[in-house]
Every structure is written in structure tokens, then in C-alpha cells.
N, C-alpha and C positions, 0 to 999 in steps of 0.2 A: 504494500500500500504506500501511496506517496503522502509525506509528510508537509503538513501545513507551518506556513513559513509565515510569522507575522512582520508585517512593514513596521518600523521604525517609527512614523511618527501615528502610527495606531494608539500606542500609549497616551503620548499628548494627547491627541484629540478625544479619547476616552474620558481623561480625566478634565479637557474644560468641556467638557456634555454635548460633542460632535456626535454622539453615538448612543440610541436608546436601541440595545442589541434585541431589547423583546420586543419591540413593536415596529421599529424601521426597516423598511422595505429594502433586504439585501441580495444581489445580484451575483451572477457568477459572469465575468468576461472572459473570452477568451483570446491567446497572442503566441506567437512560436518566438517571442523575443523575451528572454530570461527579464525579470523584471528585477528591480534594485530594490534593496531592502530601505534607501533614502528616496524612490518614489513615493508620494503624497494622495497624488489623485491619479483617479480613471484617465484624464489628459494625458497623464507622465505616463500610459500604457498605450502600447501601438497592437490595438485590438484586429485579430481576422477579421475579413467581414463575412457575416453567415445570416440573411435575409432568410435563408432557408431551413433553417436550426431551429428546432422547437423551443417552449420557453423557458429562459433563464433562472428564472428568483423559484431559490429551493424555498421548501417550508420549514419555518422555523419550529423543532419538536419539544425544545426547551431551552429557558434561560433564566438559571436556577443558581444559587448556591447553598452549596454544604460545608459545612466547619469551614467557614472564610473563603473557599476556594469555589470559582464560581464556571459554569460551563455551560458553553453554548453549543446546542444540540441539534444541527442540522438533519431532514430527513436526506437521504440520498435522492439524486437528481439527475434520471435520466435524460439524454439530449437525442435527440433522433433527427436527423438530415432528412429534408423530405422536397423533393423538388432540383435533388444538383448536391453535387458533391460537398463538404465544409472542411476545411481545411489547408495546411498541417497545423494543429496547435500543439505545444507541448507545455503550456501553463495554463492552470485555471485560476483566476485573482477573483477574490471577494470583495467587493464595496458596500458602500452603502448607499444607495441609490435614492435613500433618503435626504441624506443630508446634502447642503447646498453647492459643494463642488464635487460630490460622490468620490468621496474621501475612501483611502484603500482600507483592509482591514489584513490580511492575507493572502496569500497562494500557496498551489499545487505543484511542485513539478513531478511530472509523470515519466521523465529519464529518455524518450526521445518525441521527435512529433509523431503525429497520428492524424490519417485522414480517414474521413468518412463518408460511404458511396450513399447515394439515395437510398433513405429506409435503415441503415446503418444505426446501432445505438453506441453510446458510450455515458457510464454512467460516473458520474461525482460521487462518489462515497465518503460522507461526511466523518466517517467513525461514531456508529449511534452508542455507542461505549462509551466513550474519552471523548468524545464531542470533537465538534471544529476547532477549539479553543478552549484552553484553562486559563483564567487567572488566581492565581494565589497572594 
């Protein structure tokens, strides 16, 4: 499974209230260009383009904490190409597509690109365990 990388200034903007992780509407994008852990926003990401791509924003299954430590629990998020190929990606970045410049939270790397044919799936596995994210 590929490990969730958090951006850099995810923190800050958590902590001045860029980010209500249980009710803002969060997005997967997708890009074959390694993103930088000093990326800020969805801008600073050079997204494939895929009209053809099913929809993005997984469901949020929980965002909860326990003894101090808190976790966000993505459902996994199949993407099915329908109409034409999509692709190569080989990062998937988390935003938030709520807040007002769609500030980064995270990404995927999945170890090389990946295309997919019409009808093709690929899914995001959020880790319904360990969640997308711990903070402690």
C-alpha cells in the first residue's frame, strides 16, 4: 500500500482553522509530477486532465479522536475512466476543496505511473484502519 505523505504547510493551516477535516468538502487530484512537501495549494500541483474520470471527493467515514490522537477516516474511492483513456498518474494529492485557495493536505505515491483504458478502475485506499491521517 502506498503511504500518505503530509505537505508541510498542512500543519499551519490546521492550526489557524484552514481546515474543518469533518465537514469540508475534500478532493483527490490527480498528477505524474512528484509533488513537494513545500507545495501549499492545488495551483503548486500540475494536475492530469481527466474530463473523463469518475468522481473525485471520497466520503469522509470518520473524524474522531481517541486519547489525544485524532484520525481521519477516508472510505476508499474508486475512479473508473469512462469515455477515453486517463492518464499516467502516479500521485494522488488530497485538498480541500473547501477552503478558499484549496489548500493541500496530503498525497499518495503509488511507485510508478498508471494509465487507465475506458471502463478501467483504480481505486484510493484510504486505510479504513489507520485512517488517511493521524494526528497526535
Amino acid at each position: 500500500m502506498a503511504t500518505f505523505t503530509k505537505f508541510n504547510s498542512f500543519v499551519e493551516a490546521l492550526a489557524e482553522k484552514v481546515h474543518n477535516l469533518g465537514s469540508d468538502t475534500l478532493t483527490w487530484a490527480l498528477t505524474n509530477s512528484a509533488p513537494s512537501a513545500a507545495n501549499t495549494v492545488l495551483a503548486n500541483i500540475t494536475q492530469i486532465t481527466y474530463t473523463n474520470l469518475s468522481a473525485r471527493v471520497p466520503t469522509i467515514t470518520s473524524s474522531s479522536q481517541t486519547s489525544g490522537t485524532y484520525k481521519l477516516v477516508l472510505a476508499d474511492l474508486v475512479l473508473t475512466a469512462s469515455g477515453g483513456t486517463v492518464g499516467p498518474f502516479r500521485y494522488a494529492v488530497l485538498y480541500n476543496d473547501t477552503a478558499t485557495n484549496d489548500e493541500l493536505i496530503g498525497s499518495y505515491d503509488y511507485g510508478s505511473s498508471i494509465t487507465l483504458a475506458d471502463g478501467e478502475t483504480f481505486t484510493i485506499d484510504a486505510d479504513a484502519t489507520n485512517g488517511v491521517l493521524q494526528l497526535a
